[in-house]
MDTraj code that builds the backbone (N, CA, C; nanometers):
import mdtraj as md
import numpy as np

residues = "UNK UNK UNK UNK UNK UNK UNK UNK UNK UNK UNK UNK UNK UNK UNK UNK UNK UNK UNK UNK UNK UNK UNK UNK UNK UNK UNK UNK UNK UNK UNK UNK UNK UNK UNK UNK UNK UNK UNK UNK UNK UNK UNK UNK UNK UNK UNK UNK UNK UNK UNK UNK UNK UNK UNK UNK UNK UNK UNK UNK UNK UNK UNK UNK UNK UNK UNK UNK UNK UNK UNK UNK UNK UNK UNK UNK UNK UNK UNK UNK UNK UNK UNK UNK UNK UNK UNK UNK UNK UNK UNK UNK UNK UNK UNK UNK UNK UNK UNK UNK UNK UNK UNK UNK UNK UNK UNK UNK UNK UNK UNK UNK UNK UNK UNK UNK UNK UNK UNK UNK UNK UNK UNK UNK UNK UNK UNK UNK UNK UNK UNK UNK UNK UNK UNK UNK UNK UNK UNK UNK UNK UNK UNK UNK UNK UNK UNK UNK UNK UNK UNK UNK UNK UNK UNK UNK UNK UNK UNK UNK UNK UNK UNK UNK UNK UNK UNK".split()
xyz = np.array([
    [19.0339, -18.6249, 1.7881],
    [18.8911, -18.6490, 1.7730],
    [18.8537, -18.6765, 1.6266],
    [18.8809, -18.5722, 1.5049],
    [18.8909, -18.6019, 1.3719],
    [18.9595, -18.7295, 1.3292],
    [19.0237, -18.8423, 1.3844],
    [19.0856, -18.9212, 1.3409],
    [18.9952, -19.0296, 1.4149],
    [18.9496, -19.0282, 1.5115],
    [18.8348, -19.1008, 1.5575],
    [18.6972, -19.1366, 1.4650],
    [18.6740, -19.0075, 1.4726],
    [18.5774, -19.0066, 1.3644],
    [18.6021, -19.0625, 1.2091],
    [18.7302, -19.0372, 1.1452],
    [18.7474, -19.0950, 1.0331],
    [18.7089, -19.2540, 1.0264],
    [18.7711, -19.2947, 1.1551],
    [18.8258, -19.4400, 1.1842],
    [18.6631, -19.4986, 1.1630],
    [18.5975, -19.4600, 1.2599],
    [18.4297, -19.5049, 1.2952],
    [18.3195, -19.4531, 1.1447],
    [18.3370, -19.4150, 1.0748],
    [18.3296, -19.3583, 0.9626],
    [18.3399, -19.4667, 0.8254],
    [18.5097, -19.4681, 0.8432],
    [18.5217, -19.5633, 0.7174],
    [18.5176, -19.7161, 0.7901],
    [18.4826, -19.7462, 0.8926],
    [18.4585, -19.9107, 0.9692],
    [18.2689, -19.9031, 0.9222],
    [18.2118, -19.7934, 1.0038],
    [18.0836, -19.8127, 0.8807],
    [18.0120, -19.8619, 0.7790],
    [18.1715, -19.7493, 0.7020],
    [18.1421, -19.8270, 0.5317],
    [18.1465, -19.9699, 0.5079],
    [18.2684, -20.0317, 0.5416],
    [18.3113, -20.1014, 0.5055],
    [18.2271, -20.2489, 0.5880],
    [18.1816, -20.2271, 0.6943],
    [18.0737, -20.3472, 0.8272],
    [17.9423, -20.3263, 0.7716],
    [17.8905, -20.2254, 0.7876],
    [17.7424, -20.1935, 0.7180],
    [17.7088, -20.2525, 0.6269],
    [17.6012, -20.3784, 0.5869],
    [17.5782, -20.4203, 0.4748],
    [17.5131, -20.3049, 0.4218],
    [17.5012, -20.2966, 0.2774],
    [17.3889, -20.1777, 0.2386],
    [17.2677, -20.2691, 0.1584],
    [17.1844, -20.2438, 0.2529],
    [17.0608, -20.2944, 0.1944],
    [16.9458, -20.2521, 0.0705],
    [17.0071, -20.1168, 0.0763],
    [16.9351, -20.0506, -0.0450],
    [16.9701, -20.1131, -0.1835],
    [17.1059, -20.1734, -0.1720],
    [17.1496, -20.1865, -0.3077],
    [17.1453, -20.3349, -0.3424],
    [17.0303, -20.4452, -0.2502],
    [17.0493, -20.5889, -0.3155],
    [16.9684, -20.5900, -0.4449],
    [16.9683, -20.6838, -0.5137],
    [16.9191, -20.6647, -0.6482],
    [16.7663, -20.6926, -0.6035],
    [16.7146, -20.7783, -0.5102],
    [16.5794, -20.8138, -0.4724],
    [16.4952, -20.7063, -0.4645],
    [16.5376, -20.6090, -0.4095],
    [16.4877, -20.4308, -0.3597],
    [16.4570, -20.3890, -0.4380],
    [16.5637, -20.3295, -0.5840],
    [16.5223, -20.2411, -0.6161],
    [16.3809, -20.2673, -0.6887],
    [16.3854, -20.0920, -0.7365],
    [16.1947, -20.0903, -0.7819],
    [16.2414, -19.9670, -0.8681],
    [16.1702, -19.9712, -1.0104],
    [16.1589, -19.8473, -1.0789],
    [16.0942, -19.7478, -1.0336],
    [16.1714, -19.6617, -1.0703],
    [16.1258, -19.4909, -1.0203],
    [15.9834, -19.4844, -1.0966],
    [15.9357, -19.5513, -1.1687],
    [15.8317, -19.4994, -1.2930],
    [15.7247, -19.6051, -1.2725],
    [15.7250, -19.7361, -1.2510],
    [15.6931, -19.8522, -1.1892],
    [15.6323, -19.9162, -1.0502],
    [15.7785, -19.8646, -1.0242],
    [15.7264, -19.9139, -0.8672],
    [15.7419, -20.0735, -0.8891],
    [15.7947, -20.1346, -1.0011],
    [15.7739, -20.3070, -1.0316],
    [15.9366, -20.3380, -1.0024],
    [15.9462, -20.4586, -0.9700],
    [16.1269, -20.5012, -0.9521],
    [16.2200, -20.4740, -1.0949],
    [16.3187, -20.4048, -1.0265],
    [16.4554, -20.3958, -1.1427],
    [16.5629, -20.4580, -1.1673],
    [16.5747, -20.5781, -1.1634],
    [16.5381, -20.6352, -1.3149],
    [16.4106, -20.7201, -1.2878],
    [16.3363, -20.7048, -1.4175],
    [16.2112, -20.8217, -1.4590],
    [16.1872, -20.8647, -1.5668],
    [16.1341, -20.9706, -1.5754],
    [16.1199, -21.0306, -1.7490],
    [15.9865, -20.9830, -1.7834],
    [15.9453, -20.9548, -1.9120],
    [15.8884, -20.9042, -2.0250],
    [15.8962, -20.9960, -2.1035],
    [15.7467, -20.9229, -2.2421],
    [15.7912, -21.0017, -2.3949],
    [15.7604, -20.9153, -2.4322],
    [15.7938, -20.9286, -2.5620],
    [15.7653, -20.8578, -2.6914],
    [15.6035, -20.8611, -2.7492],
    [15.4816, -20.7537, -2.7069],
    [15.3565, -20.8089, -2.7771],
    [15.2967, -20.7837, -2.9082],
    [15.4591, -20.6955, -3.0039],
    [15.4601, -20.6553, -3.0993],
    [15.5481, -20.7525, -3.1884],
    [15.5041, -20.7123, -3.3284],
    [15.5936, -20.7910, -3.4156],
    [15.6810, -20.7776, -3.5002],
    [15.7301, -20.6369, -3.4153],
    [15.8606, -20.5545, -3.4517],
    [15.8150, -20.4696, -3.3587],
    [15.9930, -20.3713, -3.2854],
    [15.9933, -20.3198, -3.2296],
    [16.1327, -20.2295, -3.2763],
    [16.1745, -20.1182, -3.2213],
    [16.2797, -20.0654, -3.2268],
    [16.3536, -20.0503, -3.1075],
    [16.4764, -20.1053, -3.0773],
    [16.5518, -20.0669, -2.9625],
    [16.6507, -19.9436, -2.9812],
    [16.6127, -19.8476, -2.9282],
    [16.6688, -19.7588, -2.8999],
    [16.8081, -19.7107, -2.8726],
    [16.8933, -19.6247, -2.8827],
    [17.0522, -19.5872, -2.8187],
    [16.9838, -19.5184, -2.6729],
    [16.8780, -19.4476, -2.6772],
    [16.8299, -19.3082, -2.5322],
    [16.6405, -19.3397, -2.5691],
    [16.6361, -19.2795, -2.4504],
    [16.4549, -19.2751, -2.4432],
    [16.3806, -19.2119, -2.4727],
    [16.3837, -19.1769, -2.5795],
    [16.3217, -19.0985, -2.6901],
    [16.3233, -19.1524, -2.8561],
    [16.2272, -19.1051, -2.9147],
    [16.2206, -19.1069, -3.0308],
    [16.3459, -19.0267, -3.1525],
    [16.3627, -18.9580, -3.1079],
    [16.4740, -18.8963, -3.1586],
    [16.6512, -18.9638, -3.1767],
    [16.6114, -19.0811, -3.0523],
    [16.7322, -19.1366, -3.0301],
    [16.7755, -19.2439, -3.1700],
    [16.8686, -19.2261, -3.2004],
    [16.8966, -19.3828, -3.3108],
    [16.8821, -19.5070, -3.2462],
    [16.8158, -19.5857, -3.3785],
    [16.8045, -19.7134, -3.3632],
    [16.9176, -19.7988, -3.3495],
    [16.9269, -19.8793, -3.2644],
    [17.0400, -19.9525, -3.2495],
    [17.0000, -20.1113, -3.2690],
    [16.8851, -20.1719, -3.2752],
    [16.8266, -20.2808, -3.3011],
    [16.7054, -20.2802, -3.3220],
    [16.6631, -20.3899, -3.4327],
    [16.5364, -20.4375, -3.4471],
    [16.4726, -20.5873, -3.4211],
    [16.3773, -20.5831, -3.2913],
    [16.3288, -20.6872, -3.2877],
    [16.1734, -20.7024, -3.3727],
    [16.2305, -20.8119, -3.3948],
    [16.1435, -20.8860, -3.5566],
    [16.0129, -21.0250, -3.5163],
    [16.0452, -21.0566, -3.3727],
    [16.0081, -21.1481, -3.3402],
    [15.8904, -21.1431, -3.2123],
    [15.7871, -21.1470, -3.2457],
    [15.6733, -21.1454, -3.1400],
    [15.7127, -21.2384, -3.0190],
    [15.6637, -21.2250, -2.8897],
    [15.6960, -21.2918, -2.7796],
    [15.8253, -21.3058, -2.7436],
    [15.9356, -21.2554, -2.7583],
    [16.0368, -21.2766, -2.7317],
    [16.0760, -21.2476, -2.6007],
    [16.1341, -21.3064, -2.5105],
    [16.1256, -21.2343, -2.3712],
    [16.2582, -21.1321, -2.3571],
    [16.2544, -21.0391, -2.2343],
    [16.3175, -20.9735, -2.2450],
    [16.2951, -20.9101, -2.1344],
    [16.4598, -20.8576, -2.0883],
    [16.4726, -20.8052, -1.9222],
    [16.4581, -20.6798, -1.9333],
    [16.4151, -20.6185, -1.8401],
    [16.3741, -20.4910, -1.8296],
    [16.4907, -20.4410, -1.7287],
    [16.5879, -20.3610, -1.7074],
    [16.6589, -20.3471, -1.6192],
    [16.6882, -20.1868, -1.6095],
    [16.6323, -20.1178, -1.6665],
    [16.6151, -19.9482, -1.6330],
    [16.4744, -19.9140, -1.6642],
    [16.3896, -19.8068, -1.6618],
    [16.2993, -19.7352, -1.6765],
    [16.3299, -19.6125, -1.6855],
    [16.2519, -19.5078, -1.7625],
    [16.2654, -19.3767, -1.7865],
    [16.1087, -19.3245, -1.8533],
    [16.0575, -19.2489, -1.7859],
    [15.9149, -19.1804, -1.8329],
    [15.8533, -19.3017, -1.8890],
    [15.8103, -19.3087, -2.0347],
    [15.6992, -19.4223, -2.1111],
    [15.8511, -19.5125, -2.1538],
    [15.9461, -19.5313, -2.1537],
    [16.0566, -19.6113, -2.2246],
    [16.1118, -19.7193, -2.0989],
    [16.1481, -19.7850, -2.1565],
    [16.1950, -19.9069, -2.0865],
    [16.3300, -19.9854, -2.1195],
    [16.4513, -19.9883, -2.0617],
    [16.5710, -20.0647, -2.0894],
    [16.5857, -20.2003, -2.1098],
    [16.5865, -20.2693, -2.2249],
    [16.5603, -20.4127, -2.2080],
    [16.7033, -20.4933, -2.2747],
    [16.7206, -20.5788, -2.2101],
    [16.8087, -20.7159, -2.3224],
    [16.7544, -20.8111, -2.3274],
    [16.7982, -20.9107, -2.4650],
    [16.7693, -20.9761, -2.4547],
    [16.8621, -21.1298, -2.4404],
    [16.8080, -21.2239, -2.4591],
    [16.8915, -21.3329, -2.4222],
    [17.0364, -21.3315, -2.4558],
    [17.0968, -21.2416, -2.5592],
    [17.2001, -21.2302, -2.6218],
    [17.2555, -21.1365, -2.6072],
    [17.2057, -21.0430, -2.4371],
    [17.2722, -20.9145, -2.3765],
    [17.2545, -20.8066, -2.4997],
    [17.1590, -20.8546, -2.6427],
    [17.1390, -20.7139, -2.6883],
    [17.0457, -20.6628, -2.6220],
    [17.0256, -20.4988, -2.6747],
    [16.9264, -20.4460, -2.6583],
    [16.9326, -20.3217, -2.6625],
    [16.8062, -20.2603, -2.5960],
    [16.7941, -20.0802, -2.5733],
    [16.6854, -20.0151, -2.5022],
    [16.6323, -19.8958, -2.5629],
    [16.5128, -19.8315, -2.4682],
    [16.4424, -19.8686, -2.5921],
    [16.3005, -19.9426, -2.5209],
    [16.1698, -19.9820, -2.5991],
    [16.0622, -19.8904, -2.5469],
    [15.9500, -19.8362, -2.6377],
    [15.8367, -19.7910, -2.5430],
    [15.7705, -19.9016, -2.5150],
    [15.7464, -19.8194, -2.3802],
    [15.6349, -19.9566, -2.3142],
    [15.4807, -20.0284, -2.3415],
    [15.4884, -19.9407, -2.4371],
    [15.3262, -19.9941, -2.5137],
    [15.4211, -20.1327, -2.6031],
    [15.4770, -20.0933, -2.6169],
    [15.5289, -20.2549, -2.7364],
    [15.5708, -20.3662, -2.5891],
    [15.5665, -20.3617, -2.4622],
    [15.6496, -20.4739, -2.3646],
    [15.4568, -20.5276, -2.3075],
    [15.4557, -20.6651, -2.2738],
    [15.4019, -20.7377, -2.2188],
    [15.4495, -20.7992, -2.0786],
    [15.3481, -20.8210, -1.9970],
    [15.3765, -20.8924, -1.8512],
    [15.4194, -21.0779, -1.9116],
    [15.2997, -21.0899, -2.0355],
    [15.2797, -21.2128, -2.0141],
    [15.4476, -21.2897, -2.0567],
    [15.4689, -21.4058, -2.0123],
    [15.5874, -21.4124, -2.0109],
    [15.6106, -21.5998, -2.0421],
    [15.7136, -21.5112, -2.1319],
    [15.8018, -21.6187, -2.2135],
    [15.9375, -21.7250, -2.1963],
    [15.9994, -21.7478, -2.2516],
    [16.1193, -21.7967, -2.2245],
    [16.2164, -21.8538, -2.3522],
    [16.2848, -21.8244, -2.3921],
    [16.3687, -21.8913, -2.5074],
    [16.4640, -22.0000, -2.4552],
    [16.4627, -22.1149, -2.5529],
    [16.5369, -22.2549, -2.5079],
    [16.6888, -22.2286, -2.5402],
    [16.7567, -22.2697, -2.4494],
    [16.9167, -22.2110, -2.4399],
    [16.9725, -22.3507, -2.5627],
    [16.9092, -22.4692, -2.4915],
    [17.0261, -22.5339, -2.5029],
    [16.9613, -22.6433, -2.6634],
    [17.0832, -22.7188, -2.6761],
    [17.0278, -22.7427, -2.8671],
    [16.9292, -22.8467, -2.9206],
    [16.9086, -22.8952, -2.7717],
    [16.7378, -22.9850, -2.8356],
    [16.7155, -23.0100, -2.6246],
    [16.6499, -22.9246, -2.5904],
    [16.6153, -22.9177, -2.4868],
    [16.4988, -23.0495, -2.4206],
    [16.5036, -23.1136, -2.3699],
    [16.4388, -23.2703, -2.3312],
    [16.2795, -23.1773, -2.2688],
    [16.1919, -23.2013, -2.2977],
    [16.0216, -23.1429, -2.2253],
    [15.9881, -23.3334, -2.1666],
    [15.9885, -23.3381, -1.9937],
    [15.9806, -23.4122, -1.9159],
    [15.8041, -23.4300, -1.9122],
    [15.7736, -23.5455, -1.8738],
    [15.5967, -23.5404, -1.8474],
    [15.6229, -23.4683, -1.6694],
    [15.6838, -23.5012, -1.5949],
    [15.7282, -23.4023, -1.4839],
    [15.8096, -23.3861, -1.4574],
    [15.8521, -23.2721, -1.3506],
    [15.9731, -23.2126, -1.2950],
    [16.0664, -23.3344, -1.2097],
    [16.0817, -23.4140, -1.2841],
    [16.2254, -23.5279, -1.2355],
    [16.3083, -23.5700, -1.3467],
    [16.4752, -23.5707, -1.3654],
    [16.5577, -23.6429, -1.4511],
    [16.4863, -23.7642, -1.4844],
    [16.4147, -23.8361, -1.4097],
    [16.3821, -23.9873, -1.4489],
    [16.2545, -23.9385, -1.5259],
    [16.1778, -23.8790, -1.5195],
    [16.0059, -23.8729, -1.6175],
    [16.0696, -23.9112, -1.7112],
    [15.9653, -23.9667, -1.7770],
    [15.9253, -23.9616, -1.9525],
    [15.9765, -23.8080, -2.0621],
    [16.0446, -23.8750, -2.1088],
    [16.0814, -23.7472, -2.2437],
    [15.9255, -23.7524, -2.3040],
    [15.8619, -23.6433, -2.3352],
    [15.7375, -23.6373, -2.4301],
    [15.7831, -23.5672, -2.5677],
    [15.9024, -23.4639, -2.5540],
    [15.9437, -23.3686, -2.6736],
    [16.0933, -23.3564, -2.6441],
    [16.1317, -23.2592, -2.7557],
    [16.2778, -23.2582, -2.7441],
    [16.2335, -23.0960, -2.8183],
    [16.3111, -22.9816, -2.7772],
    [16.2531, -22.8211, -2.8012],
    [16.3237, -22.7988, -2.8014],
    [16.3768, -22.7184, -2.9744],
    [16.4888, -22.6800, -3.0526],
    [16.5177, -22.5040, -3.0000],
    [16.6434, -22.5368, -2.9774],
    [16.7254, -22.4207, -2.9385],
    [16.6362, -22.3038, -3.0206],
    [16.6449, -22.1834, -2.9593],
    [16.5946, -22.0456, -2.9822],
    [16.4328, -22.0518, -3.0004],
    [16.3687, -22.1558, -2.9831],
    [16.2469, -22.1433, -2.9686],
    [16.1920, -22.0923, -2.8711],
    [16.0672, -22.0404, -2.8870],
    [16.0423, -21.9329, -2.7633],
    [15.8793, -22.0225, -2.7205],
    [15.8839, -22.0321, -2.5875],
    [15.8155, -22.0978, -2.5145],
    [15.7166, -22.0641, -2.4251],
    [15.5852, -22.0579, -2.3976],
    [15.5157, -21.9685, -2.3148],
    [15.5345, -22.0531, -2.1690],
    [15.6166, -21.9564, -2.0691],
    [15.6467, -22.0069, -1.9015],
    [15.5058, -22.0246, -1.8574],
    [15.4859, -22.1493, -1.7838],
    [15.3413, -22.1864, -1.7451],
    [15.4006, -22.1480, -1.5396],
    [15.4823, -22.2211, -1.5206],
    [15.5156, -22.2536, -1.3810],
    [15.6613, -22.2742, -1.3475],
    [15.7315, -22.2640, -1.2346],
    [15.8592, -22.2823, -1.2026],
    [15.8787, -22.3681, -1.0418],
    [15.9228, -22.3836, -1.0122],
    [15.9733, -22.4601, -0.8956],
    [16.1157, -22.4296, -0.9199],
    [16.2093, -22.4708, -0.8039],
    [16.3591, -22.4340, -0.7807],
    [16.4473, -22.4781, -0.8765],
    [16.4582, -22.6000, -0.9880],
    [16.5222, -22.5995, -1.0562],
    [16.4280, -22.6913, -1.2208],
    [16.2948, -22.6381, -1.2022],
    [16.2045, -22.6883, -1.3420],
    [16.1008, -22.5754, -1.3727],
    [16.0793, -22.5759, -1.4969],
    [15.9608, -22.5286, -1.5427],
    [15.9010, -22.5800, -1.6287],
    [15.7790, -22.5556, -1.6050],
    [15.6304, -22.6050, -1.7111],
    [15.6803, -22.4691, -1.8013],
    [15.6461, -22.5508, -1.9660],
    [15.6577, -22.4656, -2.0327],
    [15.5016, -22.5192, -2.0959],
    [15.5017, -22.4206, -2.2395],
    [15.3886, -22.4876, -2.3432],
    [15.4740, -22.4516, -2.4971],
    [15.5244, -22.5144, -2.5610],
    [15.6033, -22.5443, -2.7145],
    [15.4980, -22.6115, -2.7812],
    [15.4718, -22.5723, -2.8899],
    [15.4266, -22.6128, -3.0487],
    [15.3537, -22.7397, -2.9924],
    [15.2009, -22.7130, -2.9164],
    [15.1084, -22.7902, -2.8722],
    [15.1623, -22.9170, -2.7412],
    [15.3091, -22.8917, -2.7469],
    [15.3266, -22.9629, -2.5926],
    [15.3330, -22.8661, -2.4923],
    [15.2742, -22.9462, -2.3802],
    [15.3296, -22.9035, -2.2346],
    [15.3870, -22.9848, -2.1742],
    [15.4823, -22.9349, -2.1043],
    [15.5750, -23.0481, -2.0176],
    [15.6491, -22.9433, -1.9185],
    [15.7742, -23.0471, -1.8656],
    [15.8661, -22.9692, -1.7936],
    [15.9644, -23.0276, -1.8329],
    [16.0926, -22.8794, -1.8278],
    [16.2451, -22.8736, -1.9029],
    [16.3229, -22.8140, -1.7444],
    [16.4054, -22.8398, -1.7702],
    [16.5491, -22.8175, -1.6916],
    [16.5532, -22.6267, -1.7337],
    [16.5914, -22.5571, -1.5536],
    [16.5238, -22.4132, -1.5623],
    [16.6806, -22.3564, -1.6324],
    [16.7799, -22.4580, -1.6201],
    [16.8832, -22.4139, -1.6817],
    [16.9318, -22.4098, -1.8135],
    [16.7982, -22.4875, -1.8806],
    [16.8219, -22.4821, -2.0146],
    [16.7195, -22.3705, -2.1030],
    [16.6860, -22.3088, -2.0088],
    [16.5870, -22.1567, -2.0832],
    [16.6303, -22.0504, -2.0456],
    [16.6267, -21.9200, -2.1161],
    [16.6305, -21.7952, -2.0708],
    [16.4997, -21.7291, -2.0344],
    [16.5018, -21.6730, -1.9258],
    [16.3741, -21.5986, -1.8887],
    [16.3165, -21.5609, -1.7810],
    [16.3659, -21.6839, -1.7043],
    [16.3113, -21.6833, -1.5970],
    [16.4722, -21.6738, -1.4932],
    [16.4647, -21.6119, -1.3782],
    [16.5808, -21.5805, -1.2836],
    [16.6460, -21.7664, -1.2052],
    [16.7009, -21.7816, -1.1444],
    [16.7613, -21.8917, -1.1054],
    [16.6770, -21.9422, -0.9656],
    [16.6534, -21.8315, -0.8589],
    [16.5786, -21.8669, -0.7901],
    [16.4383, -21.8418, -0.7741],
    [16.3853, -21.8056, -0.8921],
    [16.2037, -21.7653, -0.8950],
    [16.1523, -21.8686, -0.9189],
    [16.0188, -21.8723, -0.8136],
    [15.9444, -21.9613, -0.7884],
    [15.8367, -21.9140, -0.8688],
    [15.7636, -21.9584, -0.9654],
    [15.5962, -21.9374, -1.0591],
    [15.5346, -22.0341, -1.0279],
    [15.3916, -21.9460, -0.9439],
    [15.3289, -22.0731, -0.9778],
    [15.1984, -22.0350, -1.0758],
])
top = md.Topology()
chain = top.add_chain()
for i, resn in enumerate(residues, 1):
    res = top.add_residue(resn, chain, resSeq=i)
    for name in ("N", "CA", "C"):
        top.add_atom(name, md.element.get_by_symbol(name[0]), res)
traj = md.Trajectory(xyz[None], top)
């Protein structure tokens, strides 16, 4: 009977999708908002943290207002973030913003008059510039850069997830 049970047991494990654990699900304990989500920076310096506290050492300084940045733990008022360059740490959450950004990956990024390879080039948006996300569709986004708006290729920004739709 014990060997039955093992059998039906570990077939369970192994057949059972576990739904608790897709990345779409989760939700901060502190939040209640999706884990992972993008953020910015609404300060113009911040300290990233080693632990979630003040006491903890600094392990980075962000220097740069609007910068976006993933949120992928929570703890009381602190928040786990990286950024485009997988740095990061615990930020308090008075320094993180909803409103949301995006940094240009790639080294002169093309800004389309619309979301097609064939539009009109209007700009060309220099790598590490940080961009305010207007809108997304499945593989474009409206951005707004240094008085343009247009749309760029969603693979040439950090910020936004692969399949999120903004409108």
């Amino acid at each position: 009977m014990s060997k039955i049970v093992l059998i039906f047991t570990f077939a369970s494990i192994i057949f059972v999708p576990c739904q608790g654990f897709s990345k779409e699900s989760q939700r901060g304990q502190v939040t209640n908002l999706p884990i992972p989500r993008y953020v910015s920076l609404k300060a113009q310096e911040a300290n990233a943290r080693r632990g979630p506290s003040l006491s903890h050492k600094i392990d980075w300084i962000y220097k740069r207002k609007n910068i976006p940045l993933e949120i992928y733990a929570e703890y009381e008022n602190w928040r786990k973030v990286r950024d485009f360059e997988g740095l990061g740490g615990w930020i308090h959450y008075t320094l993180l913003s909803g409103i949301r950004y995006v940094v240009v990956k790639d080294e002169l990024l093309e800004m389309r008059l619309l979301p097609s390879i064939d539009a009109q080039v209007i700009a060309r948006v220099p790598q590490h510039n940080i961009a305010t996300l207007d809108k997304c569709n499945i593989d474009w986004c409206k951005i707004v850069d240094d008085g343009y708006k247009g749309w760029v290729l969603k693979s040439g920004i950090w910020g936004v997830y692969e399949n999120e739709i903004k409108d």
